[in-house]
PyMOL Python script that loads the backbone (N, CA, C, O; Angstrom):
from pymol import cmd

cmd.read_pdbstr("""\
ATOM      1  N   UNK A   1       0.843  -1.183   0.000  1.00  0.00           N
ATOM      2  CA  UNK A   1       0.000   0.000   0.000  1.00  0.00           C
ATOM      3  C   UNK A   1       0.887   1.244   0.000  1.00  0.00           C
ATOM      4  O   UNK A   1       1.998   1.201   0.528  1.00  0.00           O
ATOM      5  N   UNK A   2       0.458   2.258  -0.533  1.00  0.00           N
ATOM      6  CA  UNK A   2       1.626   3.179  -0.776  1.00  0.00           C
ATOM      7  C   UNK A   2       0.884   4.310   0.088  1.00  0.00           C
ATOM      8  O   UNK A   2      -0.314   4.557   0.225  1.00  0.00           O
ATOM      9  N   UNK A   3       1.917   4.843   0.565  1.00  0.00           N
ATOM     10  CA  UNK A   3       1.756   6.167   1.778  1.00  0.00           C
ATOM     11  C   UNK A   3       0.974   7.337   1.393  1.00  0.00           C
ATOM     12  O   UNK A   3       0.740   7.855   0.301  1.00  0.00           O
ATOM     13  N   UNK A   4       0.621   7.625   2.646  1.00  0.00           N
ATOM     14  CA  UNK A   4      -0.039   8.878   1.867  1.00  0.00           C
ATOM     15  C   UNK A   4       0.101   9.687   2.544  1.00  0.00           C
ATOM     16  O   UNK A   4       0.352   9.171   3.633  1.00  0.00           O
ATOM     17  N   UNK A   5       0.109  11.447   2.690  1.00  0.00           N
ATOM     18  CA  UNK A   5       0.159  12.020   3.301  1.00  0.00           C
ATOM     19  C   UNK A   5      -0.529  13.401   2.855  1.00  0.00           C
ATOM     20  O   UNK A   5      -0.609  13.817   1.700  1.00  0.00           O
ATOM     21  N   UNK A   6      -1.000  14.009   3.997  1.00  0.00           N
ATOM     22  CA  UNK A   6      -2.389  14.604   3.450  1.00  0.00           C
ATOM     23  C   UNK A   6      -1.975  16.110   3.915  1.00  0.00           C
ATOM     24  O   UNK A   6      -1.476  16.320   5.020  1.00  0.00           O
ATOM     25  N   UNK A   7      -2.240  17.168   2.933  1.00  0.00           N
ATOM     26  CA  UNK A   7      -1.633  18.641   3.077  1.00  0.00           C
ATOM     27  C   UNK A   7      -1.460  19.433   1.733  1.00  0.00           C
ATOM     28  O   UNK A   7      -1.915  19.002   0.673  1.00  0.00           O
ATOM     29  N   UNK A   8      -0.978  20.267   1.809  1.00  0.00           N
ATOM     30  CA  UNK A   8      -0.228  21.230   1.042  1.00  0.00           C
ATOM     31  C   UNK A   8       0.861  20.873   1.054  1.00  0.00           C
ATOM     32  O   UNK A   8       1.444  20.537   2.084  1.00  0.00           O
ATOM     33  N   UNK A   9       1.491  20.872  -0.380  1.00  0.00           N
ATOM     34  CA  UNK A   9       3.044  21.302  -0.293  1.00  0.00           C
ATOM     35  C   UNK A   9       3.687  22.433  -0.532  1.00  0.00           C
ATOM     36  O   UNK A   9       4.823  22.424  -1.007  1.00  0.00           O
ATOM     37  N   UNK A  10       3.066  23.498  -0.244  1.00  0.00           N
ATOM     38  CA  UNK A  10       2.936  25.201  -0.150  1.00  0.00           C
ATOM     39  C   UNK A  10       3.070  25.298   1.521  1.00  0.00           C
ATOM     40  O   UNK A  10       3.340  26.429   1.926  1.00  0.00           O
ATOM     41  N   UNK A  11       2.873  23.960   2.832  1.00  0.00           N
ATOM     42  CA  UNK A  11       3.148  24.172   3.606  1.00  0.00           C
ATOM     43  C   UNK A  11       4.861  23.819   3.735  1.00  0.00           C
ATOM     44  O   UNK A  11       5.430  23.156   2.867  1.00  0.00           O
ATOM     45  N   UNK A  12       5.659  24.431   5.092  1.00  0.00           N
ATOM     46  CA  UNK A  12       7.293  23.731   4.621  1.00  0.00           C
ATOM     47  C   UNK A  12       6.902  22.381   5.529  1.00  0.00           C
ATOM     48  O   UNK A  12       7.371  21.320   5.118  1.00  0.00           O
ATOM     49  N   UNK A  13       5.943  22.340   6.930  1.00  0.00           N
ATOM     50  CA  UNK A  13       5.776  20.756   7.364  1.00  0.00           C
ATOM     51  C   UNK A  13       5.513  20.035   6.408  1.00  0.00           C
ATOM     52  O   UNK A  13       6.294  19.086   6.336  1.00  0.00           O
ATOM     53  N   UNK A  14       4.698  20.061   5.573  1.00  0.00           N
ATOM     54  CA  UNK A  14       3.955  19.149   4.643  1.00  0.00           C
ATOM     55  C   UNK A  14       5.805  18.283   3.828  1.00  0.00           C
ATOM     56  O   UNK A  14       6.375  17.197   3.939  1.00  0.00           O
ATOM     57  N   UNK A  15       6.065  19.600   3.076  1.00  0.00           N
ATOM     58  CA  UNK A  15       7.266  19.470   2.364  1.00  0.00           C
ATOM     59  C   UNK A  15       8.625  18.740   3.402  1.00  0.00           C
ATOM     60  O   UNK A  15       9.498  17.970   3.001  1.00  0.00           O
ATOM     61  N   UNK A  16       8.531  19.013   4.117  1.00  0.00           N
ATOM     62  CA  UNK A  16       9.487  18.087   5.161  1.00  0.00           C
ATOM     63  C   UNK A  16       9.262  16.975   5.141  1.00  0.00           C
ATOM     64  O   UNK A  16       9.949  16.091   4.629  1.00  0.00           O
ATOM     65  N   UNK A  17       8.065  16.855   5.810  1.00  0.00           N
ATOM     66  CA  UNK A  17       7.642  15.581   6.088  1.00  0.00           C
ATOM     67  C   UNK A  17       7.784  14.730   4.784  1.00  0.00           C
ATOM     68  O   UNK A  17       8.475  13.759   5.095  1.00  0.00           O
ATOM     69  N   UNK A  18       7.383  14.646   3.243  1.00  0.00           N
ATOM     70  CA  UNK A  18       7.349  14.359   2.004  1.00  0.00           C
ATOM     71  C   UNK A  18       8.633  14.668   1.391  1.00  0.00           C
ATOM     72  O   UNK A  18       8.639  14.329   0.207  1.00  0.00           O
ATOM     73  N   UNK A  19       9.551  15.109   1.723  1.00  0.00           N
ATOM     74  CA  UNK A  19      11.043  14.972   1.718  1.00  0.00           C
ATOM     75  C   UNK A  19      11.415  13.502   2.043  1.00  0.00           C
ATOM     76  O   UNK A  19      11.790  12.453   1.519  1.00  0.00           O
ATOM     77  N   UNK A  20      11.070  14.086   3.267  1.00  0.00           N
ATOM     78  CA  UNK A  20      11.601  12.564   4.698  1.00  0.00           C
ATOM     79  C   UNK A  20      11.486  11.401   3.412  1.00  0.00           C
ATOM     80  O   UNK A  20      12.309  10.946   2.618  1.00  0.00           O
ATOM     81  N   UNK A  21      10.055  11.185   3.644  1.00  0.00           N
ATOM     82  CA  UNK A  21       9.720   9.915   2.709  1.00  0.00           C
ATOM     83  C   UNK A  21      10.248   9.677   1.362  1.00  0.00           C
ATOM     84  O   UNK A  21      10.597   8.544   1.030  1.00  0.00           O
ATOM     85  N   UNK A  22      10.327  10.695   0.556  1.00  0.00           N
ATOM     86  CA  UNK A  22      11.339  10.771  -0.546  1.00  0.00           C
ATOM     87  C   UNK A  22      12.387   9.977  -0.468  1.00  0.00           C
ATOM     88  O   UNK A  22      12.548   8.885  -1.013  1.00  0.00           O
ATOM     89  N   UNK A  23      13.379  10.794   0.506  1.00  0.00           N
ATOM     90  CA  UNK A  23      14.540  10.519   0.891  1.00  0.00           C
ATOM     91  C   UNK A  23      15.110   8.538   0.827  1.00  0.00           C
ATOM     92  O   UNK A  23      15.915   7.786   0.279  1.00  0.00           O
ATOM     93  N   UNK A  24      13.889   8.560   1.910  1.00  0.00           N
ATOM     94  CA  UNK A  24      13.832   6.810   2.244  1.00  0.00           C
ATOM     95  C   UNK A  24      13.663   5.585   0.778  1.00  0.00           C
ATOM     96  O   UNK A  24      13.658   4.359   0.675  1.00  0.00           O
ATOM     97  N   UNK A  25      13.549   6.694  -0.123  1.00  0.00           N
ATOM     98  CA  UNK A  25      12.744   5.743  -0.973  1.00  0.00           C
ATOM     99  C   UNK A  25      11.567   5.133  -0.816  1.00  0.00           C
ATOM    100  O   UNK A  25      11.245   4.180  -1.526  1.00  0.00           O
ATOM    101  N   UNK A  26      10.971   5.511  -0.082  1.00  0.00           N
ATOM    102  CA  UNK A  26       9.196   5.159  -0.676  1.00  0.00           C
ATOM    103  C   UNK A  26       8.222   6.383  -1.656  1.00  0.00           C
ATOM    104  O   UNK A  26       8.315   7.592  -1.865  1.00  0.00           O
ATOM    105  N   UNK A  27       7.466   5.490  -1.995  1.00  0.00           N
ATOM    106  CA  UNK A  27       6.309   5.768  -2.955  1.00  0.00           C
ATOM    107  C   UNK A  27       5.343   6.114  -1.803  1.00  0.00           C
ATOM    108  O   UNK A  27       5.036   5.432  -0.825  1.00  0.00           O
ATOM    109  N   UNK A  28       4.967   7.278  -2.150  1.00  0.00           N
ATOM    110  CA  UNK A  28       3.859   8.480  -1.100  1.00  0.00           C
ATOM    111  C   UNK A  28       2.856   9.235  -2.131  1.00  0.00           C
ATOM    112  O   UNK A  28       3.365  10.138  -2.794  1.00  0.00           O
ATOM    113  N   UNK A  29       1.736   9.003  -2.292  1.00  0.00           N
ATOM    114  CA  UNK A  29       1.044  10.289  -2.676  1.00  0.00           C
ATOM    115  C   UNK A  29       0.964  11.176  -1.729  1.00  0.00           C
ATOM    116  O   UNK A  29       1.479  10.915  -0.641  1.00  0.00           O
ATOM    117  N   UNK A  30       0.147  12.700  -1.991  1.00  0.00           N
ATOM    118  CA  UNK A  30      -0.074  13.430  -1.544  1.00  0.00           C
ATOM    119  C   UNK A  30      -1.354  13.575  -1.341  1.00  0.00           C
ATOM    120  O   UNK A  30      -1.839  13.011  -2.322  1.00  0.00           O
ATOM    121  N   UNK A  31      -2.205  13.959  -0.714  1.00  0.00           N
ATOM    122  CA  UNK A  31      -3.628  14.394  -0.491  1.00  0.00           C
ATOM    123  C   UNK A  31      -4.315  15.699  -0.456  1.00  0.00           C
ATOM    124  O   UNK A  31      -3.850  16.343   0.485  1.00  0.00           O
ATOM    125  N   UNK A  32      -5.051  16.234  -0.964  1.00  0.00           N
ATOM    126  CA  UNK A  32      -5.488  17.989   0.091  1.00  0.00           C
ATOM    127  C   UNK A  32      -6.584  17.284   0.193  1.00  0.00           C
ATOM    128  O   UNK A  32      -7.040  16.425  -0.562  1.00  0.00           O
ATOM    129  N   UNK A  33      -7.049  17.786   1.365  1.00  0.00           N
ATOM    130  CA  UNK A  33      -8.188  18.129   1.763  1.00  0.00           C
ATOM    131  C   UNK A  33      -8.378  18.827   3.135  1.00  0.00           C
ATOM    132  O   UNK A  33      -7.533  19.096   3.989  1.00  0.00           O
ATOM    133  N   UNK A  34      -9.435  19.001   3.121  1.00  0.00           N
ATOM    134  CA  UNK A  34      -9.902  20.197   4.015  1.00  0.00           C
ATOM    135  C   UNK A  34      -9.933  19.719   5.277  1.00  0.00           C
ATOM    136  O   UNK A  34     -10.707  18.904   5.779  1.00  0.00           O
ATOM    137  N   UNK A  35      -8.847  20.412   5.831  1.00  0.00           N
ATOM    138  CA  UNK A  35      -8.056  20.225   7.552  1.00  0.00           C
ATOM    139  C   UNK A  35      -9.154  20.440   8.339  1.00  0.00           C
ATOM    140  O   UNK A  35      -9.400  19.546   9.150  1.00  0.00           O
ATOM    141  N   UNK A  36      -9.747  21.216   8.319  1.00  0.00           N
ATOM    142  CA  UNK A  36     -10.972  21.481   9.308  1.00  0.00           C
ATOM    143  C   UNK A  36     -12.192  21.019   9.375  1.00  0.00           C
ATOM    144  O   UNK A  36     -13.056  21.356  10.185  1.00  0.00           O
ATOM    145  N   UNK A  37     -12.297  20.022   8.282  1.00  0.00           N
ATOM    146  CA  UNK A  37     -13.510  18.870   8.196  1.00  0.00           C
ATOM    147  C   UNK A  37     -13.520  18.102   9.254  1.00  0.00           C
ATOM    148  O   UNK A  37     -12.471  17.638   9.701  1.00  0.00           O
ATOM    149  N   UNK A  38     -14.958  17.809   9.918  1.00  0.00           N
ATOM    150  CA  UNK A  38     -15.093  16.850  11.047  1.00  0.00           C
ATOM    151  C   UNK A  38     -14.547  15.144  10.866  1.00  0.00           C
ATOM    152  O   UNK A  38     -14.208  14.382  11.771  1.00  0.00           O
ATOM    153  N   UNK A  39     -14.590  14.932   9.702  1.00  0.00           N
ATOM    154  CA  UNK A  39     -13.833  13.358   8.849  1.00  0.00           C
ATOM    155  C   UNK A  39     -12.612  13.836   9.145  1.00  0.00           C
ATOM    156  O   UNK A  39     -12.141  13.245  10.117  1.00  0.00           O
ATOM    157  N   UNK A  40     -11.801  14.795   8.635  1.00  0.00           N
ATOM    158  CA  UNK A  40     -10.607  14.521   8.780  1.00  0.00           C
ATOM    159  C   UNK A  40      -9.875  15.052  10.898  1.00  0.00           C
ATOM    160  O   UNK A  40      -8.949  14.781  11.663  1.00  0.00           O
ATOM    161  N   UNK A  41     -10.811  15.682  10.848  1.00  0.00           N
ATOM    162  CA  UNK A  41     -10.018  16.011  12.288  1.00  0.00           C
ATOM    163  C   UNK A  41     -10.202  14.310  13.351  1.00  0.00           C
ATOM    164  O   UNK A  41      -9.269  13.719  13.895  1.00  0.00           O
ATOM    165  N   UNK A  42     -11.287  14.005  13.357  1.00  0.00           N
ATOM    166  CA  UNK A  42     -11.345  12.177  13.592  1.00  0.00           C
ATOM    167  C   UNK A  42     -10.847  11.341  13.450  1.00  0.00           C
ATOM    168  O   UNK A  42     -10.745  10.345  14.166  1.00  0.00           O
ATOM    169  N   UNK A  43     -10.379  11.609  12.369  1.00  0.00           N
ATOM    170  CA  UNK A  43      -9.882  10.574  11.483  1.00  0.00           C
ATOM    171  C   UNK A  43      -8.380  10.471  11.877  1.00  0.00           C
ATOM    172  O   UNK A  43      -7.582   9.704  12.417  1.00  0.00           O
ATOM    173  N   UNK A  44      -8.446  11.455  11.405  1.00  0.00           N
ATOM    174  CA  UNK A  44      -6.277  12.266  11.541  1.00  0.00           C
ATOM    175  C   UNK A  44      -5.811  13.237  12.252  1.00  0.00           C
ATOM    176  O   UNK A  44      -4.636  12.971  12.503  1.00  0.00           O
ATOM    177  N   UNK A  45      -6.005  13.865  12.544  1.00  0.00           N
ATOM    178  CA  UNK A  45      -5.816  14.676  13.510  1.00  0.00           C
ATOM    179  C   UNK A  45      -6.407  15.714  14.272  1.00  0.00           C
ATOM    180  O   UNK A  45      -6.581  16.800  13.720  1.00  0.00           O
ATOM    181  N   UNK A  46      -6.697  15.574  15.296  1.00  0.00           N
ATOM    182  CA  UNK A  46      -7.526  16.422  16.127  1.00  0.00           C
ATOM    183  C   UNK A  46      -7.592  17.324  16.537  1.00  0.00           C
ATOM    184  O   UNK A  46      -8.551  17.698  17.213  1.00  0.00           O
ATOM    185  N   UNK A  47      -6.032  18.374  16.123  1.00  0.00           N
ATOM    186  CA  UNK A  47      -6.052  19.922  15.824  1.00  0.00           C
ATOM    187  C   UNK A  47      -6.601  20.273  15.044  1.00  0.00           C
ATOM    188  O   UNK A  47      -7.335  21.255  15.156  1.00  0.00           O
ATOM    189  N   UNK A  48      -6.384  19.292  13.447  1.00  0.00           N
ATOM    190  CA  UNK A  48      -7.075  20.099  12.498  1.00  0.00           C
ATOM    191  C   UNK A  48      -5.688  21.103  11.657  1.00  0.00           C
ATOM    192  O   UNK A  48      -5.777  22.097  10.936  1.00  0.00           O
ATOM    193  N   UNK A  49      -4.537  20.369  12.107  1.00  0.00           N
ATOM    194  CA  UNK A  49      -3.474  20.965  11.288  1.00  0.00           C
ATOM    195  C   UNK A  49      -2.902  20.064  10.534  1.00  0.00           C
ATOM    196  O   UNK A  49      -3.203  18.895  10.776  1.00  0.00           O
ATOM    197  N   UNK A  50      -1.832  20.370   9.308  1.00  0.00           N
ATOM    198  CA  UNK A  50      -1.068  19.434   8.516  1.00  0.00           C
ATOM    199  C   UNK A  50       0.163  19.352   8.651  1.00  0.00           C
ATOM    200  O   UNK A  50       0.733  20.421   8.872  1.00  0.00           O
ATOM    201  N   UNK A  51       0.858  18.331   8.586  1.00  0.00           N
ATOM    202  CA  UNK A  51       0.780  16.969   8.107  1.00  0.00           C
ATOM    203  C   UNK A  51      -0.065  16.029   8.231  1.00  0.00           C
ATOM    204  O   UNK A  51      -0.449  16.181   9.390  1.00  0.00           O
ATOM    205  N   UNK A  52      -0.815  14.834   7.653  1.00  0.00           N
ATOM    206  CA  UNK A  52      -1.122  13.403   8.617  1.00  0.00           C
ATOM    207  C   UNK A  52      -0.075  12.532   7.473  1.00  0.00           C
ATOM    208  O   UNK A  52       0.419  12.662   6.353  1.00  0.00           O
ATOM    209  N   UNK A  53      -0.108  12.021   8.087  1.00  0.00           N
ATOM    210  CA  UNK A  53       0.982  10.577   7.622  1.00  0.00           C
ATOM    211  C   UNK A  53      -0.081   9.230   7.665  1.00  0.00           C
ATOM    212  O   UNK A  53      -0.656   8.979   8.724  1.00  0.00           O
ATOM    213  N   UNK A  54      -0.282   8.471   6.584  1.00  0.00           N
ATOM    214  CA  UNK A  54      -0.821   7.465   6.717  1.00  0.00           C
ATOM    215  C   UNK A  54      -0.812   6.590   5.993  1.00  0.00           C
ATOM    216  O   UNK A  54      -1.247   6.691   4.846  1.00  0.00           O
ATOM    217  N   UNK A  55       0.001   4.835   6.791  1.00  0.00           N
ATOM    218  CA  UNK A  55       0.491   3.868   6.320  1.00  0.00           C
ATOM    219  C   UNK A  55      -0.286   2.638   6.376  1.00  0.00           C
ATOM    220  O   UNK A  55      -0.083   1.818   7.272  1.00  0.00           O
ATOM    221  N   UNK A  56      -1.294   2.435   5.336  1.00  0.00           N
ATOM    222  CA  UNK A  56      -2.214   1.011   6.216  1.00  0.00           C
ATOM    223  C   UNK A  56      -3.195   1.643   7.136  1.00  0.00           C
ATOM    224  O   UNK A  56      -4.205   2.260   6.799  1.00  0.00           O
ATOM    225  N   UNK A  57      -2.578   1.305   8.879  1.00  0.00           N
ATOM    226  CA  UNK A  57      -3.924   1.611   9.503  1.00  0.00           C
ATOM    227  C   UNK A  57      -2.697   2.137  10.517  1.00  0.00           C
ATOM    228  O   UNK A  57      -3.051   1.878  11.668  1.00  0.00           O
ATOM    229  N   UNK A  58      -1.402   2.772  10.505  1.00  0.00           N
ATOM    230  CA  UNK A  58      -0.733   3.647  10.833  1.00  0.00           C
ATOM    231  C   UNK A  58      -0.809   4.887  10.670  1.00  0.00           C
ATOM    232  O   UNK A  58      -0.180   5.464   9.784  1.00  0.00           O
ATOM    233  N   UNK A  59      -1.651   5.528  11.567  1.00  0.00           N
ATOM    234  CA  UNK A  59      -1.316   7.511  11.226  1.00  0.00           C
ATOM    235  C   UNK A  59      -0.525   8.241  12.143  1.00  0.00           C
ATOM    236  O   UNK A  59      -0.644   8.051  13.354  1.00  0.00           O
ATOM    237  N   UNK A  60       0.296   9.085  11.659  1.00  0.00           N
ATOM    238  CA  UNK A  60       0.623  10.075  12.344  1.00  0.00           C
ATOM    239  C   UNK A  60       0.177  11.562  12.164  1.00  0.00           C
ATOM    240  O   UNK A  60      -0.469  11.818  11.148  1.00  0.00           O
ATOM    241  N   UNK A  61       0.416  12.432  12.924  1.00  0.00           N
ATOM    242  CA  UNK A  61      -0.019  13.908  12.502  1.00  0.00           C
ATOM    243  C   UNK A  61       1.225  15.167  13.200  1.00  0.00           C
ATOM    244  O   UNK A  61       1.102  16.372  13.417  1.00  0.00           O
ATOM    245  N   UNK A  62       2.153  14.408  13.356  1.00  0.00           N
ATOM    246  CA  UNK A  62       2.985  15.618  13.640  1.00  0.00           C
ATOM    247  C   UNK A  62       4.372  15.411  12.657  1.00  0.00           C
ATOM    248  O   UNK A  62       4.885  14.293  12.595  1.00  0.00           O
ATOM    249  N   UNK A  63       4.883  16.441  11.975  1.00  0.00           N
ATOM    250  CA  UNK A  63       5.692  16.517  10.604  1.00  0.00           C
ATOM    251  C   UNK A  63       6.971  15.622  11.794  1.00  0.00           C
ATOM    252  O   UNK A  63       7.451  14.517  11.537  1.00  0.00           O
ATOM    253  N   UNK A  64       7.235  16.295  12.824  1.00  0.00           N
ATOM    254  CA  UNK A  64       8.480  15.431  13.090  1.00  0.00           C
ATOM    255  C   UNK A  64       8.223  13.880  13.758  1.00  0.00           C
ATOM    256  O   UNK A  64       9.220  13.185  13.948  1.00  0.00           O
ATOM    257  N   UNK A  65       7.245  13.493  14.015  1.00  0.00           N
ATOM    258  CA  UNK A  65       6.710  12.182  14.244  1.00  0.00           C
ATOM    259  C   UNK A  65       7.003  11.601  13.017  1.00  0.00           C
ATOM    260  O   UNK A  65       7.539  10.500  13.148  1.00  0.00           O
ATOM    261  N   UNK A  66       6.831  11.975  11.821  1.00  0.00           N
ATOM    262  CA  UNK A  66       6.344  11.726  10.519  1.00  0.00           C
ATOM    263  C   UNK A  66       8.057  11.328  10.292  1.00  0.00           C
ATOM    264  O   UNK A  66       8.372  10.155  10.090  1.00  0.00           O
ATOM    265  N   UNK A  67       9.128  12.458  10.350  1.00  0.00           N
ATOM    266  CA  UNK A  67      10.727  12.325   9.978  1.00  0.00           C
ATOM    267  C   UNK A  67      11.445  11.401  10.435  1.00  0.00           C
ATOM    268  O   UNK A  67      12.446  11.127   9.773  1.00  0.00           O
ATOM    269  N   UNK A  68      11.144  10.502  11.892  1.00  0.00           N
ATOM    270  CA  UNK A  68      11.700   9.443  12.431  1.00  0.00           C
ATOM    271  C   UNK A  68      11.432   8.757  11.714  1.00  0.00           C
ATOM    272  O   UNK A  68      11.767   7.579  11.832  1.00  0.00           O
TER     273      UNK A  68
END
""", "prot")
cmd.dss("prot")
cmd.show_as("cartoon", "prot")
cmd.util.cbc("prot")
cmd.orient("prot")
């Protein structure tokens, strides 16, 4: 399953974080959608800010959570 990670890359977290994964050699899409939707704050993160990182049924939501 290939990664995904959900944001802007007009943000520099977003772009960090999607570096990171670059870097490693994996295959990542990107996502937008709307951070402040009740689906996505549930779902992924519960600020309601970007990055989310999501592998399978692995999420993260903080860009440097995301860089380890």
């Amino acid at each position: 399953m290939t990664i995904k990670i959900y944001g802007s890359f007009r943000s520099p977290f977003v772009m960090a974080a999607g570096l990171t994964v670059y870097v490693k050699d994996q295959e990542f899409e990107l996502l937008m959608t709307n951070i402040k939707s009740p689906e996505y704050m549930n779902k992924f993160n519960p600020f309601g800010k970007m990055p989310s990182y999501q592998d399978e049924d692995i999420i993260l939501f903080e860009s440097k959570a995301i860089m380890r």
